[in-house]
C-alpha positions in Angstrom: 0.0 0.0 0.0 3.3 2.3 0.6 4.1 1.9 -3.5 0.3 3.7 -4.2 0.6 5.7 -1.7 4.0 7.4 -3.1 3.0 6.8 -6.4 -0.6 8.7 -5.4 1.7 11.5 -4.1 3.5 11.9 -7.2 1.0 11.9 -9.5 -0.4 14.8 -7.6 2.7 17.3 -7.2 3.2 16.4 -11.2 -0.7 17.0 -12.0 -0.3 21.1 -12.6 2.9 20.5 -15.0 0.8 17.9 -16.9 -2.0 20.5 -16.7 0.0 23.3 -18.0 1.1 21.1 -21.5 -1.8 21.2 -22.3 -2.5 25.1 -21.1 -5.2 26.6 -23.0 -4.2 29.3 -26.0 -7.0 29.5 -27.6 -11.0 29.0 -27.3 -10.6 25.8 -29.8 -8.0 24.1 -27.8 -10.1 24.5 -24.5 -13.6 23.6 -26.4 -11.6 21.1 -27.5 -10.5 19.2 -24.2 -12.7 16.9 -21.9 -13.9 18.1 -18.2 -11.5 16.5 -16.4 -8.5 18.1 -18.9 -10.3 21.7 -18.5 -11.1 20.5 -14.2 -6.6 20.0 -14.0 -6.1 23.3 -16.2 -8.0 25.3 -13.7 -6.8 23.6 -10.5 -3.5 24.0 -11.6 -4.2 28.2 -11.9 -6.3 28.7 -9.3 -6.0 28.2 -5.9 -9.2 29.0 -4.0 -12.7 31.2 -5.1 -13.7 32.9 -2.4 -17.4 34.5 -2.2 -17.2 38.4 -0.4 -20.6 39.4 2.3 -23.4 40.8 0.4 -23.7 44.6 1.0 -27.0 43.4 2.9 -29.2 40.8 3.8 -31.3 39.4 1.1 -29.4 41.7 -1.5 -29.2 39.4 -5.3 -26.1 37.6 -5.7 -23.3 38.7 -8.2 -20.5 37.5 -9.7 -18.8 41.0 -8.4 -18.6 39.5 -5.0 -16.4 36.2 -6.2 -12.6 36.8 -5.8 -10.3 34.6 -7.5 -6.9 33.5 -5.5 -4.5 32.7 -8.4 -1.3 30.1 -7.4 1.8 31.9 -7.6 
C-alpha cells in the first residue's frame, strides 16, 4: 500500500505541469478538451474562489462578490 501511496503522491505534485502542457491558447484548444483536462487546467491556476458578504441581507447575488486567489 506504501508503492500507491507514493506513487498517489507523485501523481499529484506532477498533476499542474501535466496541466499546463496542455495550457489553454486558444477557445478551440479548450472547447476542445474533456472536463476532467479543463477540471486540471483550472486547479492547476487557481487556488481558491472565495465569495465576499453581500452589501445586505437578502441583497441578489453577483459575480462581483467572487474573488479569485490565483497560485503563484
Amino acid at each position: 500500500m506504501d508503492a500507491l501511496e507514493a506513487g498517489q503522491a507523485t501523481l499529484e505534485r506532477e498533476r499542474p505541469k501535466a496541466a499546463l502542457k496542455h495550457s489553454v491558447a486558444t477557445p478551440e484548444v479548450w472547447e476542445g478538451l474533456d472536463l476532467d483536462r479543463r477540471r486540471a487546467v483550472v486547479e492547476s491556476l487557481v487556488k481558491a474562489v472565495v465569495v465576499d458578504r453581500a452589501a445586505r441581507r437578502g441583497a441578489p447575488w453577483t459575480p462581483d462578490r467572487l474573488e479569485v486567489v490565483w497560485w503563484g
